[in-house]
Wavefront OBJ file of the C-alpha trace (Angstrom):
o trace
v 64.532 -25.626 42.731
v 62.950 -24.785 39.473
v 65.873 -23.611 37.040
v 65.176 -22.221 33.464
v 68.210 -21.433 31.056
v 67.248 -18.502 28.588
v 68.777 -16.971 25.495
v 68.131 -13.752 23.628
v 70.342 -11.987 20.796
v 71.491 -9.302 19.350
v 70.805 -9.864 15.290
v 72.359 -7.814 12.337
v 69.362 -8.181 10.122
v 68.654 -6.120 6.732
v 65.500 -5.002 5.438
v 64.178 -7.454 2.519
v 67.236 -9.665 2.807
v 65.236 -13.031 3.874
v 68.019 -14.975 3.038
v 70.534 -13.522 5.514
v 68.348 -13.180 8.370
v 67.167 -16.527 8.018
v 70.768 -17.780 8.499
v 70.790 -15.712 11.573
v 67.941 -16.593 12.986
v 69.208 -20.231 12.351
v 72.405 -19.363 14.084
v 71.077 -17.979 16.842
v 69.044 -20.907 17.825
v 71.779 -23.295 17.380
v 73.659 -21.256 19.700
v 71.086 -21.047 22.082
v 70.159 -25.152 21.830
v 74.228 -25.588 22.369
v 73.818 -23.415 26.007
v 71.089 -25.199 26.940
v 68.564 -22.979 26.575
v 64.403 -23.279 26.479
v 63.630 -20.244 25.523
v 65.156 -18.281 22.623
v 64.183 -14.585 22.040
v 64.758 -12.820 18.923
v 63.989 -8.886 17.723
v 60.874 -7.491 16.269
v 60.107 -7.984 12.738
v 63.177 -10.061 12.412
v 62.419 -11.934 9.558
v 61.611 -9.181 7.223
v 64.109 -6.919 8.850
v 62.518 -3.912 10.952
v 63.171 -1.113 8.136
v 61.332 -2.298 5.218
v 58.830 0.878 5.317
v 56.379 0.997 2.859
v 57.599 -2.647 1.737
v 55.429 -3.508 4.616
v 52.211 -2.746 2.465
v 53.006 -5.146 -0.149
v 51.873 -8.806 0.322
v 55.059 -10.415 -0.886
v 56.527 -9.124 2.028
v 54.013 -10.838 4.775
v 54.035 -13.716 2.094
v 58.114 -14.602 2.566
v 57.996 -13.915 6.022
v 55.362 -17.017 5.987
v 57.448 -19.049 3.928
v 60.215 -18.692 6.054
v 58.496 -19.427 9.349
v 57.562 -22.559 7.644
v 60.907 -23.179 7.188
v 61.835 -22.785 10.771
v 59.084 -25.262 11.497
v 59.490 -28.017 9.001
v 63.047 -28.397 10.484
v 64.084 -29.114 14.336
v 64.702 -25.883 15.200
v 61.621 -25.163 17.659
v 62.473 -28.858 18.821
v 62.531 -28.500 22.690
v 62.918 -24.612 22.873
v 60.552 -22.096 22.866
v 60.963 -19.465 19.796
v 59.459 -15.873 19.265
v 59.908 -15.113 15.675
v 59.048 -11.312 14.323
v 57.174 -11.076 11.573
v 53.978 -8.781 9.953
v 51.083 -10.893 10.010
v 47.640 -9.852 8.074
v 44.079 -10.777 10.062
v 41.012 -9.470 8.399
v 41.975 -6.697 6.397
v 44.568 -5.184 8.871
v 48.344 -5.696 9.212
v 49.612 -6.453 12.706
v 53.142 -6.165 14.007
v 54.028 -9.888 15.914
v 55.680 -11.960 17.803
v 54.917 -15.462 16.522
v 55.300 -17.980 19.782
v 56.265 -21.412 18.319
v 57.595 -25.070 20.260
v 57.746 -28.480 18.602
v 57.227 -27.271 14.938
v 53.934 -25.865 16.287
v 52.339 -22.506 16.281
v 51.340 -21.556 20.226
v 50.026 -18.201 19.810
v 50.269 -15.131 17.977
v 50.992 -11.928 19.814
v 50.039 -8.639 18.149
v 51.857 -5.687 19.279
v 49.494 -3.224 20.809
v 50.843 -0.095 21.173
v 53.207 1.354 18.207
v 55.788 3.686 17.839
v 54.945 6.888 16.021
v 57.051 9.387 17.179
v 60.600 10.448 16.364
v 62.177 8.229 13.477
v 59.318 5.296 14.251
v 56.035 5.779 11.910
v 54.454 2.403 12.562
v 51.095 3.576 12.013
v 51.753 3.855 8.657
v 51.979 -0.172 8.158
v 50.721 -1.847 11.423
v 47.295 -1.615 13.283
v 47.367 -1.280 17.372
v 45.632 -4.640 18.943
v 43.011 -3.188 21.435
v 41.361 -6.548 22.144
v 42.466 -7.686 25.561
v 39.392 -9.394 26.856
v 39.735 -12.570 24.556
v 41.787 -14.754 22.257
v 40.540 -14.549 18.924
v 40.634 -17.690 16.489
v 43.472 -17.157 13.418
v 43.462 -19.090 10.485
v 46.244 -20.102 9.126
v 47.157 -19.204 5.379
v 46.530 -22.312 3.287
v 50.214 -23.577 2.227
v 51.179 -23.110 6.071
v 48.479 -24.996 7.487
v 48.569 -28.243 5.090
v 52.280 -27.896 5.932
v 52.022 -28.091 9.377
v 48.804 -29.956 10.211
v 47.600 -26.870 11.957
v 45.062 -24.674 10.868
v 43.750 -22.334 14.226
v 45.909 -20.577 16.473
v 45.250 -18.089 19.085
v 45.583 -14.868 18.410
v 45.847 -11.707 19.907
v 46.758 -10.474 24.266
v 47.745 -13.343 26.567
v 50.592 -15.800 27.859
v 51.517 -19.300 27.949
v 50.941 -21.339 30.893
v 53.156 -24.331 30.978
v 53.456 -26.800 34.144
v 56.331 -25.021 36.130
v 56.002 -21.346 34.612
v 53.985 -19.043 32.608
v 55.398 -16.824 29.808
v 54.352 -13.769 27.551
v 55.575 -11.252 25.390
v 55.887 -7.565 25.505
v 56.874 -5.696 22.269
v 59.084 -3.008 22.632
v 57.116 0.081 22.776
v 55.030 -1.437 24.946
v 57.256 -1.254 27.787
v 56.966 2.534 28.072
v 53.030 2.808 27.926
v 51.310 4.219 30.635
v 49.600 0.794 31.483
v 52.321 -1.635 29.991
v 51.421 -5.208 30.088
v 53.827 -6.787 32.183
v 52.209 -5.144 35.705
v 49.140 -6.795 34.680
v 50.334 -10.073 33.537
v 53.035 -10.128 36.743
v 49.529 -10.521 38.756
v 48.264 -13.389 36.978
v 51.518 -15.221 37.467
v 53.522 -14.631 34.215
v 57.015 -14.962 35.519
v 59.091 -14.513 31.922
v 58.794 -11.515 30.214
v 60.314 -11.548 26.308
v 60.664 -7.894 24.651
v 61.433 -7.965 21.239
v 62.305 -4.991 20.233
v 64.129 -2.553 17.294
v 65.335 0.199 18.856
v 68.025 2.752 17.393
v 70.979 3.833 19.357
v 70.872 7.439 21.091
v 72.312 9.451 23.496
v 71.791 7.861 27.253
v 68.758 5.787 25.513
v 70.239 2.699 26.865
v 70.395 4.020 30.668
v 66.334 4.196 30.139
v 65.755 0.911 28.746
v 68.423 -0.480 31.267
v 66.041 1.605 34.123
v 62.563 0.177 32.240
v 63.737 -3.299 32.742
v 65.030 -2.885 36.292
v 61.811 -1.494 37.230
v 59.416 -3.646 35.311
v 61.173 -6.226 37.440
v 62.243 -4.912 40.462
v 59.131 -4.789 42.877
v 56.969 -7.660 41.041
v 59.769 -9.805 40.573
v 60.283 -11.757 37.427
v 62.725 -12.749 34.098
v 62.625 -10.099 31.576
v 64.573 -10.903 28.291
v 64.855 -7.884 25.970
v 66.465 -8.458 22.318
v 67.494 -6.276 20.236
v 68.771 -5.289 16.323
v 72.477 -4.239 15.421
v 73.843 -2.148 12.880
v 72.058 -0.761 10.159
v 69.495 -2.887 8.126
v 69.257 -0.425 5.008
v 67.744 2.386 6.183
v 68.497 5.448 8.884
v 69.049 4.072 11.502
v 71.606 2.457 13.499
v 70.468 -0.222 15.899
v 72.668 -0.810 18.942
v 71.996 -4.150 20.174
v 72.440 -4.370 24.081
v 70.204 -7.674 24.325
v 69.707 -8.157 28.026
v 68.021 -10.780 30.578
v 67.197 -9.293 33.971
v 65.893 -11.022 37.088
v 64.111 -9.259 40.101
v 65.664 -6.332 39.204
v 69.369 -7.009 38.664
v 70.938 -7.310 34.765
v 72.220 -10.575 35.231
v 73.515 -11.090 31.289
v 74.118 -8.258 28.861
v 75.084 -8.228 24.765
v 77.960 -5.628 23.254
v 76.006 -2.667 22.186
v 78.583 -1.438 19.334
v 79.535 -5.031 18.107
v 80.393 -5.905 14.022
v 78.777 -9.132 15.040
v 75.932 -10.661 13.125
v 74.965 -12.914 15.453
v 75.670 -11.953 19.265
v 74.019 -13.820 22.330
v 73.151 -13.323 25.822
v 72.874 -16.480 28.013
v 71.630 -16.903 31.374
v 70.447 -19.558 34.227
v 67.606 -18.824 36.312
v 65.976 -19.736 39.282
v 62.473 -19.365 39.445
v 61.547 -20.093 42.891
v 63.537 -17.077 43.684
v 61.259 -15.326 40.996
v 57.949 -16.169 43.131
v 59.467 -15.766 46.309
v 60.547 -12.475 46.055
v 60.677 -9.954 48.955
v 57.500 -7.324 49.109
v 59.308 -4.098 50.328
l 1 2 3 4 5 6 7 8 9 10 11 12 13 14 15 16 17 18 19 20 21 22 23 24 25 26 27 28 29 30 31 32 33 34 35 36 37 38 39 40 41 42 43 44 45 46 47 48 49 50 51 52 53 54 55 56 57 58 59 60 61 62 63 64 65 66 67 68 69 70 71 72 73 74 75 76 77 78 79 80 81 82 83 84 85 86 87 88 89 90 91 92 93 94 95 96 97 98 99 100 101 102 103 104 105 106 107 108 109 110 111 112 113 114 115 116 117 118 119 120 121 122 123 124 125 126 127 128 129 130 131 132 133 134 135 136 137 138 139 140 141 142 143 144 145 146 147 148 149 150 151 152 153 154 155 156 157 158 159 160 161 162 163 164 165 166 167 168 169 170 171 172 173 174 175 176 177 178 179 180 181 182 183 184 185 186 187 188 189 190 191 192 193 194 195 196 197 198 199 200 201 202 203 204 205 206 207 208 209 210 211 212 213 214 215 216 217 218 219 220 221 222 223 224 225 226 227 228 229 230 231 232 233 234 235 236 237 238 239 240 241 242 243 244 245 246 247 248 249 250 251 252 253 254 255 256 257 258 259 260 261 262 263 264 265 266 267 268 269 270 271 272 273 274 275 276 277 278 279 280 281 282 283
């Protein structure tokens, strides 16, 4: 029997405010280490906080978020669990919306989000660039100060997963879930069995019965572990981000977060079997 613990979380982060959400993040992997987890999820652009707008543009901005995953990997808190941080990160001249994969005080990958929200209250376009590279890894180099820090100065870049020796694992930022061709059905084939959506999505009317019925589905026929985390409360700006953080197994929503809570940091826990993943029924 091949069992796998996982944590994701609901985080009250604000926009700019590096210090908070650093002590959140912190908190939330504490929590997660004390449950036993592997693998801890966090939202999108959780460092910076997911409303900085135009803030976005300015280097500073990618510049803390560095420092402060540098930070997180100076100290033990990637020791023995799996982390996806959210942060902007700048390759070439373009800035990229990611989830930054790290274990051991090491960089795995970086995972650029490839399709962005631009519709409604979202207006990513204006700061990120889609990814549209899915035939390779590309080579990133590492700012300066980060790589002397960490010995480290390439890391993969761009669409893939992580093959480790009992599972595989990839992300899937939020929008990307509701594309026509969303990544998950394609990565479920090559054997990714954990799915981890970070995502910053504002509370609406029945919007959680859609994400609830994305997650079910993205799950339901292929089989897998899909972890979905989520802001809370406002971070400075319009919106109002409801949380719900969720892990979901072949279908079924087998641990759920508060989606109204004053919490700052709020997890959702759960132990998983993964033979039970690949062995799922074809219907």
């Amino acid at each position: 029997m091949r069992l796998l613990k996982v944590a994701t979380c609901n985080l009250n982060q604000w926009a700019m405010d590096f210090d908070c959400n650093m002590k959140n993040i912190k908190e939330s992997i504490s929590r997660a280490k004390e449950a036993g987890a592997v693998i801890r999820l966090g939202p999108e652009l959780e460092i910076t906080g997911y409303g900085c707008e135009d803030h976005f543009l300015e280097l500073d901005t990618v510049n803390h978020a560095w420092d402060c995953l540098k930070e997180l990997l100076l100290g033990d808190w990637t020791n023995g669990i799996l982390c996806s941080f959210g942060m902007p990160v700048i390759k070439g001249s373009e800035r990229y919306n990611c989830q930054v994969l790290c274990l051991d005080r090491k960089i795995l990958m970086i995972r650029p989000k490839m399709w962005l929200a631009n519709d409604g209250n979202y207006r990513e376009l204006r700061w990120f660039t889609a990814w549209k590279q899915k035939e390779h890894l590309e080579d990133f180099l590492l700012p300066i100060d980060i790589s002397e820090a960490l010995s480290q100065t390439v890391v993969p870049f761009g669409y893939g997963y992580i093959q480790f020796l009992d599972t595989a694992v990839a992300a899937e930022v939020c929008e990307e879930l509701f594309s026509p061709m969303p990544p998950h059905a394609e990565l479920s084939l090559n054997g990714v069995e954990v799915f981890m959506n970070a995502s910053g999505s504002h509370h609406q009317l029945r919007k959680l019965d859609l994400r609830l019925r994305a997650f079910i589905g993205a799950t339901h026929t292929r089989g897998g572990v899909y972890m979905y985390s989520n802001h809370q409360g406002c971070d400075g700006g319009r919106l109002y981000y409801d949380g719900c953080s969720c892990i979901v197994v072949n279908g079924d929503v087998v641990a759920q977060g508060s989606q109204f809570s004053l919490k700052d940091v709020e997890m959702a826990v759960a132990q998983v079997d993964l033979d039970a993943v690949c062995s799922i029924p074809v219907y």
